[in-house]
C-alpha positions as CSV (number, residue, x, y, z in Angstrom):
1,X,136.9,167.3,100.1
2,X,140.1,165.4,99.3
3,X,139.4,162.6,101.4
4,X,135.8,162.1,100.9
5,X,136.7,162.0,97.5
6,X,139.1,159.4,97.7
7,X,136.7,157.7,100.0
8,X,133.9,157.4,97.5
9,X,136.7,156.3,94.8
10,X,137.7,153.6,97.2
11,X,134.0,152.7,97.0
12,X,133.2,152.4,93.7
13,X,136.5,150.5,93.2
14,X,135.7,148.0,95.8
15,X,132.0,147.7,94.1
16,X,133.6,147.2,90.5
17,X,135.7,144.6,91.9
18,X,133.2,142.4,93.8
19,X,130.8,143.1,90.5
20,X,133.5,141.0,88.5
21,X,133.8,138.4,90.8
22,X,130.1,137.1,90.7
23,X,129.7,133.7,89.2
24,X,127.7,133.6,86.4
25,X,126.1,129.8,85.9
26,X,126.2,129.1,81.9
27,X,123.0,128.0,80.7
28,X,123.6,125.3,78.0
29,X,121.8,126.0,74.5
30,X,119.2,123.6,73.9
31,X,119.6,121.4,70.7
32,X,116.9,121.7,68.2
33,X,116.5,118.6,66.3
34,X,116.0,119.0,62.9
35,X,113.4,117.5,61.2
36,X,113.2,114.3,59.8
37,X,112.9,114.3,55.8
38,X,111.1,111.4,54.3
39,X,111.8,111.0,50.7
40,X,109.1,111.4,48.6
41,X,108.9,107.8,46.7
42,X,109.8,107.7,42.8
43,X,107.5,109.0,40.6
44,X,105.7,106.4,38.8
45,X,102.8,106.1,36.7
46,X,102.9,102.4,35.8
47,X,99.4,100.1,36.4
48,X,100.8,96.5,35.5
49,X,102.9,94.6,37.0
50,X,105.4,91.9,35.5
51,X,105.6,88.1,36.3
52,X,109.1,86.1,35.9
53,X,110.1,82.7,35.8
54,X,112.9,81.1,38.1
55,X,113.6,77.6,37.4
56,X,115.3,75.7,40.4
57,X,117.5,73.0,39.4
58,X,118.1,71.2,42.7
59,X,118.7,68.1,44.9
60,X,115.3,68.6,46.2
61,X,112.6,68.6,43.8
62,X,112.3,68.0,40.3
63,X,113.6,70.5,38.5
64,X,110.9,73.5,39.1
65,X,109.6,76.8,37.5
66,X,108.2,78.9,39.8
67,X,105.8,82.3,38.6
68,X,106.7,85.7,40.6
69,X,104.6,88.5,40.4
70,X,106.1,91.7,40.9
71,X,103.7,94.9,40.9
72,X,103.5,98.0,39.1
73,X,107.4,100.3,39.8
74,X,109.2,97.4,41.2
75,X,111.9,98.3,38.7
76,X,111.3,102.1,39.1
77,X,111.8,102.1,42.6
78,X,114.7,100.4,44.0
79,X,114.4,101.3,47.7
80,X,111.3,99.9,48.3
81,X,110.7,96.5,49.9
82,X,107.9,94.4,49.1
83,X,105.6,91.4,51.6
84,X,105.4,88.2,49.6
85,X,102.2,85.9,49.4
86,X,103.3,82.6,48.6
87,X,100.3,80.8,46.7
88,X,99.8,76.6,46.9
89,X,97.8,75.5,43.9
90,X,95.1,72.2,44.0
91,X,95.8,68.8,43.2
92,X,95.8,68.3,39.3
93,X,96.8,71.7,38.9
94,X,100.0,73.8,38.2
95,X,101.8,76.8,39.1
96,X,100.1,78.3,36.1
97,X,96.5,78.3,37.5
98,X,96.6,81.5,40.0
99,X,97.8,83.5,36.6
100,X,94.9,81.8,34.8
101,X,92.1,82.6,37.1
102,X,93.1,86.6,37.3
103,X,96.0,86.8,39.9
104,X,97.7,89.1,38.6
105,X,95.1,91.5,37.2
106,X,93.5,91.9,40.1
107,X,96.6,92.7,42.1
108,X,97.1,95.4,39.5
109,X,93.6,96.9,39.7
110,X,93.9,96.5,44.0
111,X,97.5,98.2,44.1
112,X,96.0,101.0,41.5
113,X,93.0,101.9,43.7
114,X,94.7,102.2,46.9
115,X,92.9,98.5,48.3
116,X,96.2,97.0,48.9
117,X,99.9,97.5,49.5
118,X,102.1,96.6,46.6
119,X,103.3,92.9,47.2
120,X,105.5,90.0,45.4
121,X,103.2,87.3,44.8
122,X,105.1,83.6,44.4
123,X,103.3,80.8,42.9
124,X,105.6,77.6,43.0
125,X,104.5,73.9,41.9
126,X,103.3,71.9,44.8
127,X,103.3,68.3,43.1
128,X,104.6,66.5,46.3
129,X,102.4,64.8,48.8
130,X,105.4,64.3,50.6
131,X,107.8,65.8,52.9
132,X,110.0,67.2,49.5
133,X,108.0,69.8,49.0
134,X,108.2,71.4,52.6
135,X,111.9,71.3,52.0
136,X,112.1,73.0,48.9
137,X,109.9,75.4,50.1
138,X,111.7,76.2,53.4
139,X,115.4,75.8,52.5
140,X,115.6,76.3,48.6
141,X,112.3,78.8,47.6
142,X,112.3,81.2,50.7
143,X,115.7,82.1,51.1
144,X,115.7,82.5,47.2
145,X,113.3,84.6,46.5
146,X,114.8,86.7,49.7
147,X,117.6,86.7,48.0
148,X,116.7,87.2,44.5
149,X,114.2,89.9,45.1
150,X,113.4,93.0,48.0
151,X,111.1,91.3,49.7
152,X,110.3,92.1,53.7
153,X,112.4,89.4,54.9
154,X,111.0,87.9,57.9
155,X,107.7,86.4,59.6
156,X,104.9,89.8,59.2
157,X,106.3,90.2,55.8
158,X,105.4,86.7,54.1
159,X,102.5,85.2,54.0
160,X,101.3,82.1,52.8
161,X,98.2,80.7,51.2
162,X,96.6,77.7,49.1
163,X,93.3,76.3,47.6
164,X,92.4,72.6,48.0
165,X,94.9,70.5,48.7
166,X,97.4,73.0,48.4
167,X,95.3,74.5,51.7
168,X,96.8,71.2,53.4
169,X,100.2,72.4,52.5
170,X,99.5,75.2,54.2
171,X,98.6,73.7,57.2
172,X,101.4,71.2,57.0
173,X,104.2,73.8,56.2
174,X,102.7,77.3,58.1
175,X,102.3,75.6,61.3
176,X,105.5,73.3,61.3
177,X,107.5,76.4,60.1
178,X,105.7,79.6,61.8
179,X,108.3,81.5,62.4
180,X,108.5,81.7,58.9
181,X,104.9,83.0,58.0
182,X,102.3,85.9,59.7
183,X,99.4,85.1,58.1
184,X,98.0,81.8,56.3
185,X,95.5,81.5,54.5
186,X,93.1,77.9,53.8
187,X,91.3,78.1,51.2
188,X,88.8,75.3,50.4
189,X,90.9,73.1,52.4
190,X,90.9,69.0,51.3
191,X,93.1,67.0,54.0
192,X,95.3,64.9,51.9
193,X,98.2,63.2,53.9
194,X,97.3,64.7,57.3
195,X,94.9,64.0,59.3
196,X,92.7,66.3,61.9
197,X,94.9,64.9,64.6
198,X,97.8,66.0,62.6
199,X,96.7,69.7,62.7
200,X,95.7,69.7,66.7
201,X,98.9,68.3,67.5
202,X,101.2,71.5,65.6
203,X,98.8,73.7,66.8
204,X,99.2,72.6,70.4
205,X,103.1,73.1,70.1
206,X,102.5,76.7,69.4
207,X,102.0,79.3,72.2
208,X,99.8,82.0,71.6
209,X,102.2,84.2,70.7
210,X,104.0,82.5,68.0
211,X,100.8,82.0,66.2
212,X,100.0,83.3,62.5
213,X,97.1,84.8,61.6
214,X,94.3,82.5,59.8
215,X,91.9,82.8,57.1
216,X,89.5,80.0,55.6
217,X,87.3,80.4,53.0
218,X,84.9,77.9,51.4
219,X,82.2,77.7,49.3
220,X,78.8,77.0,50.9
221,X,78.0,74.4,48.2
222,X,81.4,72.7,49.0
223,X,81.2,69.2,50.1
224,X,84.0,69.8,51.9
225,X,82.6,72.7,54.1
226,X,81.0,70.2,56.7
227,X,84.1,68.3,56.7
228,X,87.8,68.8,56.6
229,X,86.7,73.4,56.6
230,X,84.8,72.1,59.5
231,X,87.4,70.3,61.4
232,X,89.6,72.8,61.2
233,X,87.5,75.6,62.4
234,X,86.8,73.3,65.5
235,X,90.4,72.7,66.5
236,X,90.9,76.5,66.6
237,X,87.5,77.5,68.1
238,X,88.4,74.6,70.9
239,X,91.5,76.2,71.7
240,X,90.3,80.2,71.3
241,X,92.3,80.9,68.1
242,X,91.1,84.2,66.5
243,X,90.4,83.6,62.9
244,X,88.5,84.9,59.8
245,X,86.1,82.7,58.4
246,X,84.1,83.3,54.9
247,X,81.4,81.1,53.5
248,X,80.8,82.6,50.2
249,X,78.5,81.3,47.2
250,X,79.8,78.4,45.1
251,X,81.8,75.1,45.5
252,X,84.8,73.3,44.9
253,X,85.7,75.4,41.6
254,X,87.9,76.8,39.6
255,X,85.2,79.7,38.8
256,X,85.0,80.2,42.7
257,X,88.2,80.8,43.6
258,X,88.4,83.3,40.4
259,X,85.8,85.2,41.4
260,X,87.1,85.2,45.5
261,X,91.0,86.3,44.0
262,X,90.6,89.7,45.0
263,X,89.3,89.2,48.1
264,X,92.4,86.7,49.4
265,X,94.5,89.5,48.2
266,X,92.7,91.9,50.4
267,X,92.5,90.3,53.1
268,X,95.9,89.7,53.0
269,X,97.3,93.4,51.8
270,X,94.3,95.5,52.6
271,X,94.8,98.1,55.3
C-alpha cells in the first residue's frame, strides 16, 4: 500500500506539473470604436439674412463697394462654412441691381423651405470691359472675401454667375481661372469684348476634368437667343460638354431675370 501510494502521488505531481507548463496563446481584446458624435448645429430660428458692404480701396480698380449676402444664423453659428455665388451684373447696371430684383428674399424664403443650402452670395461692380476687372476679381475680391468671411474656400465651394454682359465676364474669368470656380452660370449672355473664337479657344485648353459645370438661361423672346446663347451652346455641344440649358418666357429684361432669381439660386444650391 505504501508504495502504490507514493506511486499515484508521483503521478498526480508529474500531471500538475506538465498542466502548468502548457502555453496558453493570449488572445488580444478587440478595440471597440466609439461612436462618432456629430454636433447638433446651433439652435436658430432666424428667416432673414443680412447684406454688408466692403469697400476696396486698391491699385486695381476704382475704388469699389461690393454687396455680401450672408443668410439667416451666419452670426449664430460660427462653425459653419458657407459656398459663395459670385453674381456679375449687365452693362448699365450696378452692384445694386441683384438686391433690387429680389436676391436676397428669395435666398431667404429657399434657405427657409429646405430648397437650398445656406450660401454667401457676392455682388461686386463689373464696370470694366477690360482686363482690370479680372484682376480685382481674382487677386483682390476672392481672397478677401475668403478671408473676411467662412466661406468653402476652394473650386466646388464658389460659384460664379452673371446676366448680360456680365454673362461674358463669366466666360472670360470662369474659364481663364477654373480652378477657381465649380459651377458657372451664363445668363442671357451678350459677347462684349470676346469673341466666339475667344471662348473655343479657353475651352480647348481645358481637359475634361478641370471643367466647371455650366448653366445658360435665356429668354425665348431674347434677340440674343439665336446668337451669342447660341454660339455658345454650339462650342460645348461640338466638344460634348455636359450643360444645363433653360429657355424660359421673356426677353432681355430686368423683369425676367427677377422672376428666374430663384431658380439660378436653385440650380446652384438645390440638392
Amino acid at each position: 500500500m505504501g508504495k502504490r501510494w507514493l506511486k499515484w502521488l508521483w503521478l498526480l505531481t508529474l500531471t500538475a506539473v506538465c498542466l502548468s507548463c502548457t502555453s496558453h496563446e493570449e488572445i488580444p481584446a478587440t478595440a471597440v470604436p466609439l461612436p462618432t458624435i456629430t454636433p447638433s448645429p446651433t439652435p436658430c430660428d432666424e428667416t432673414v439674412g443680412q447684406v454688408q458692404k466692403l469697400t476696396f480701396e486698391n491699385n486695381t480698380y476704382l475704388p469699389t463697394e461690393v454687396n455680401v449676402y450672408l443668410p439667416p444664423c451666419y452670426e449664430v453659428r460660427p462653425n459653419a462654412h458657407y459656398p459663395v455665388l459670385y453674381m456679375l451684373h449687365g452693362s448699365g447696371l450696378d452692384q445694386n441691381i441683384w438686391l433690387e430684383l429680389g436676391i436676397a428674399e428669395e435666398a431667404d424664403r429657399l434657405i427657409s423651405e429646405e430648397a437650398i443650402e445656406p450660401l454667401i452670395i457676392v455682388m461686386p461692380p463689373s464696370l470694366s470691359f477690360g482686363p482690370k476687372f479680372d484682376a480685382f476679381m481674382v487677386d483682390e475680391l476672392i481672397p478677401t472675401i475668403d478671408e473676411q468671411f467662412r466661406t468653402q474656400a476652394g473650386q466646388n465651394g464658389r460659384w460664379l454667375a452673371g446676366m448680360s454682359f456680365g454673362a461674358t465676364l463669366v466666360i472670360r474669368v470662369g474659364l481663364q481661372h477654373a480652378d477657381l470656380f465649380g459651377k458657372l452660370g451664363i445668363l442671357s449672355v451678350s459677347y462684349i469684348g470676346i469673341s466666339n473664337e475667344d471662348a473655343a479657344n479657353w475651352l480647348d485648353a481645358l481637359a475634361p476634368e478641370e471643367l466647371p459645370e455650366f448653366m445658360l438661361d435665356v429668354g425665348e423672346s431674347d434677340s440674343l437667343l439665336q446668337r451669342h446663347h447660341g454660339n455658345f451652346i454650339q462650342l460645348l455641344e461640338e466638344r460634348n460638354i455636359p450643360h444645363d440649358s433653360f429657355i424660359r418666357p421673356g426677353g432681355h429684361t430686368l423683369p425676367y431675370w427677377e422672376r428666374n432669381v430663384g431658380s439660378y439660386l436653385q440650380w446652384f444650391a438645390g440638392p
